[in-house]
C-alpha positions, -999 to +999 in steps of 0.1 A: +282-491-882+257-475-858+250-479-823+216-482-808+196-478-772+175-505-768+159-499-732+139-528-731+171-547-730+192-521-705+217-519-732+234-501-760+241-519-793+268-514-818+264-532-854+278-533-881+264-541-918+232-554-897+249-576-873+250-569-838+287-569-828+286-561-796+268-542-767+272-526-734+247-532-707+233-510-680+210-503-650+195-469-649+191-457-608+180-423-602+203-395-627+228-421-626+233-449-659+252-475-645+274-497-670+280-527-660+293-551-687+307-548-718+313-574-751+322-573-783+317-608-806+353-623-809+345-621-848+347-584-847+377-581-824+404-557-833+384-534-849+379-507-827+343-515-819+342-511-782+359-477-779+330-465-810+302-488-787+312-467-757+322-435-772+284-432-784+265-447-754+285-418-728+272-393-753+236-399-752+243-408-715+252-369-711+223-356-739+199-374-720+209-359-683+222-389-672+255-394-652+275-419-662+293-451-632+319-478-647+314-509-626+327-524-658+362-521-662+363-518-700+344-483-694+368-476-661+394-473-688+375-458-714+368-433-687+404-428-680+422-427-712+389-400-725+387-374-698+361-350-723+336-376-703+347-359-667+319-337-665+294-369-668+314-397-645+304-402-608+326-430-591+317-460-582+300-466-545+290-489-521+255-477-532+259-486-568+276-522-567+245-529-544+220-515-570+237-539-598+236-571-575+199-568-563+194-562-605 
């Protein structure tokens, strides 16, 4: 299992054996690395792969200076339930959601 960057696409990856499983999209504005969607493939459901996906994609979010926003709710909670990402986390603004809809 690994999970990638792949900035051309806005998004982290996560596969596994080779096969992408999943992946969480963002929009970069300013310091801030905004995630705003989230999916893992039904076939890999169950499996733990979205906590991993997001797990990894808030860490290099902090390595790379970055502060992390959850407009998606599947990274709200991640958010919640992991609170060793605190230092990272901004909330979400007016700002932000109208950054993502003019994306």
């Amino acid at each position: 299992m690994s999970v990638t960057d792949v900035p051309h696409s806005h998004r982290y990856e996560i596969t596994l054996d080779g096969v992408t499983a999943g992946f969480t999209r963002y929009a970069d504005r300013g310091n801030q690395r905004i995630f705003v969607h989230t999916e893992i493939d039904d076939a890999f459901a169950g499996r733990g792969l979205g906590s991993r996906l997001i797990s990894e994609a808030l860490r290099a979010t902090r390595a790379s200076g970055k502060r992390a926003v959850a407009v998606c709710p599947f990274v709200a909670e991640y958010l919640d339930r992991h609170r060793e990402f605190d230092d990272v986390r901004d909330p979400v603004t007016p700002d932000v959601l109208a950054a993502v809809r003019s994306e």
